[in-house]
C-alpha positions in Angstrom: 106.3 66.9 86.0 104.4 68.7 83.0 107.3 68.5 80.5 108.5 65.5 82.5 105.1 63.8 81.2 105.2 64.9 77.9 108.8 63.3 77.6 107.2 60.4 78.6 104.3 60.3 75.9 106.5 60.6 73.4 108.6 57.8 74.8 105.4 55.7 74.4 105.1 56.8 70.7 108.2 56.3 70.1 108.1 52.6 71.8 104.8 52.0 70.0 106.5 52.8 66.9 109.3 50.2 67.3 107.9 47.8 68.6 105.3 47.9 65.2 108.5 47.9 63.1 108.8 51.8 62.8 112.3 53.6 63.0 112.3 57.0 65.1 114.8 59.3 63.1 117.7 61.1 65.2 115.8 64.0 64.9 112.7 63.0 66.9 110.2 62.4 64.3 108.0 59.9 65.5 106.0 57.9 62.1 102.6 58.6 61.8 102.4 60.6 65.3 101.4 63.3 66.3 101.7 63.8 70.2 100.2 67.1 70.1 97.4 65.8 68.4 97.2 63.3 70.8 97.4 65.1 74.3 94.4 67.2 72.9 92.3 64.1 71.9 93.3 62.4 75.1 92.0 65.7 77.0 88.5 65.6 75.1 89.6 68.2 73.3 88.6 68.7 69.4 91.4 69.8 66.3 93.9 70.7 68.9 93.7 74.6 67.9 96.8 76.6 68.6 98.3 74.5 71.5 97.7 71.4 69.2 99.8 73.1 66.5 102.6 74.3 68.6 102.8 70.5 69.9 102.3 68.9 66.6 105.2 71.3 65.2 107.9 71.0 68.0 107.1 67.0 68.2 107.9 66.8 64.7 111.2 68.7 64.7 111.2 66.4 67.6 112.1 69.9 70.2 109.8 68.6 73.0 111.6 70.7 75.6 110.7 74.2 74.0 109.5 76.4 76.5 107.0 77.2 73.7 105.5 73.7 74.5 104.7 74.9 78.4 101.1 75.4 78.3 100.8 71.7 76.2 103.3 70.1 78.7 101.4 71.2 81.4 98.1 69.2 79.5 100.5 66.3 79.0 101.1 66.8 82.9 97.5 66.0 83.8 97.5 63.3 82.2 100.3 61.2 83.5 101.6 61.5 87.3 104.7 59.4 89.1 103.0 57.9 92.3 105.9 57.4 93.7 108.6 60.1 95.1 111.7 58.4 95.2 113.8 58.2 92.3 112.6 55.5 90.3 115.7 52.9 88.7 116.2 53.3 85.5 119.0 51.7 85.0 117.3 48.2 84.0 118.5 46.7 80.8 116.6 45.3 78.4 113.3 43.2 78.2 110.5 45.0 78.7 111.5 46.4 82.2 114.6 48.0 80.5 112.7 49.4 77.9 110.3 50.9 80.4 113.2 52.0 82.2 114.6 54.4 79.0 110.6 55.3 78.5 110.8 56.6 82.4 114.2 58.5 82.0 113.8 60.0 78.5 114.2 63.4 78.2 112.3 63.8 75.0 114.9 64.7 73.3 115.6 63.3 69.2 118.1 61.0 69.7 116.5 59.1 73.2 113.3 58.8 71.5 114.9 57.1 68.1 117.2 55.1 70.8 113.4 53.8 72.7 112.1 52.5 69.0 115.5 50.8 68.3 114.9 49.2 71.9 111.9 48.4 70.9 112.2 47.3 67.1 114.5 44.2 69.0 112.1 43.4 71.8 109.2 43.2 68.6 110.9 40.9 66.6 110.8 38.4 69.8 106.9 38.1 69.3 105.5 35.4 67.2 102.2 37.2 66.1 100.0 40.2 66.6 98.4 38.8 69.5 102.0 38.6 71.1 103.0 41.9 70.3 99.8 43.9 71.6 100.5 41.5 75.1 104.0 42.6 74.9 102.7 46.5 74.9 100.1 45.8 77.9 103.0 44.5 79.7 105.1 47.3 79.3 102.1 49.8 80.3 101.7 47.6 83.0 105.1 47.9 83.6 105.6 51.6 83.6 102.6 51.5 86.6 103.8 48.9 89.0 107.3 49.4 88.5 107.9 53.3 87.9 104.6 54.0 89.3 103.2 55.8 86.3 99.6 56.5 86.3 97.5 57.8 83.4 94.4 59.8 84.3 92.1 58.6 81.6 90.0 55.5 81.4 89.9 53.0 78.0 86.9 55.4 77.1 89.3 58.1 76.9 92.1 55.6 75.0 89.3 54.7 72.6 89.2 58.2 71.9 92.4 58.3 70.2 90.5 56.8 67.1 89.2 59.7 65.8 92.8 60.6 65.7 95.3 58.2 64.7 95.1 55.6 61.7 93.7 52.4 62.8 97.1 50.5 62.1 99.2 47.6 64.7 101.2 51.0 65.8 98.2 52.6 66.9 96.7 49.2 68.2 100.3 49.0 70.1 100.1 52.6 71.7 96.7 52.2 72.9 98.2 48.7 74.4 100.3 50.3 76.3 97.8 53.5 77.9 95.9 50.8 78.6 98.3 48.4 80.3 99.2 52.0 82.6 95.2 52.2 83.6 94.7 48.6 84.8 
């Protein structure tokens, strides 16, 4: 499941990213994310140090299936669990469900994560406002928890956490939507 749940954070950035607006570029690179970055912040952890680095560097080359990512896979890992055993169906298309759907059977790799923010870039042009669009993200957390049975092991405490980290912009707003939609 570690690598399995990394996959599946950067499926989130990447969603969060189109769903703001943001292309993901064939080669992985997520706009104005850094996942490593994120998995430490989400852990409590400060600056990331050498794990954070390794992350940061394979998320940007977009390579999220490096064995050099193990140790930070298995931190993404503790984070995020599938409740339940049986495969989940992920073969839903479009909406929110589909989207959730490709989030769920990502495999990290470049070109799934820049095909998630294309799914998402459409699905965001369907909201009328900001207001809309953060629903729109809670939904899709809430989604990936009732439907895929995703569960996140951190409370908004820890999501509110991610400020120290990220730039305070709609993507940002977006991706803590969505870890938060997963908690409730």
């Amino acid at each position: 499941m570690a690598i399995n749940a990394l996959n599946i954070l950067s499926g989130i950035g990447a969603a969060a990213a189109g769903l703001a607006g943001d292309k993901v570029a064939k080669d992985g690179v997520i706009p104005g994310f850094d996942i490593g970055t994120i998995v430490t912040s989400l852990l409590g952890k400060s600056g990331g140090g050498l794990l954070g680095t390794i992350a940061s560097v394979a998320t940007k080359s977009g390579v999220l299936n490096s064995s050099n990512l193990g140790k930070v896979a298995e931190l993404a890992g503790s984070l995020f669990s599938v409740g339940k055993t049986k495969e989940v169906e992920t073969k839903e298309k479009g909406g929110i469900a589909g989207l959730a759907a490709a989030i769920m059977g990502g495999s990290g790799d470049g070109a799934g994560l820049a095909s998630i923010a294309s799914m998402a870039l459409k699905l965001g042009k369907t909201a009328k406002d900001e207001p809309s669009l953060l629903s729109m993200a809670a939904d899709l957390g809430s989604t990936l928890s009732g439907k895929f049975g995703l569960s996140f092991g951190g409370s908004e405490k820890t999501v509110n956490a991610l400020d120290k980290v990220m730039e305070g912009d709609t993507k940002t707003a977006i991706f803590k939507s969505i870890l938060t939609g997963i908690i409730k």
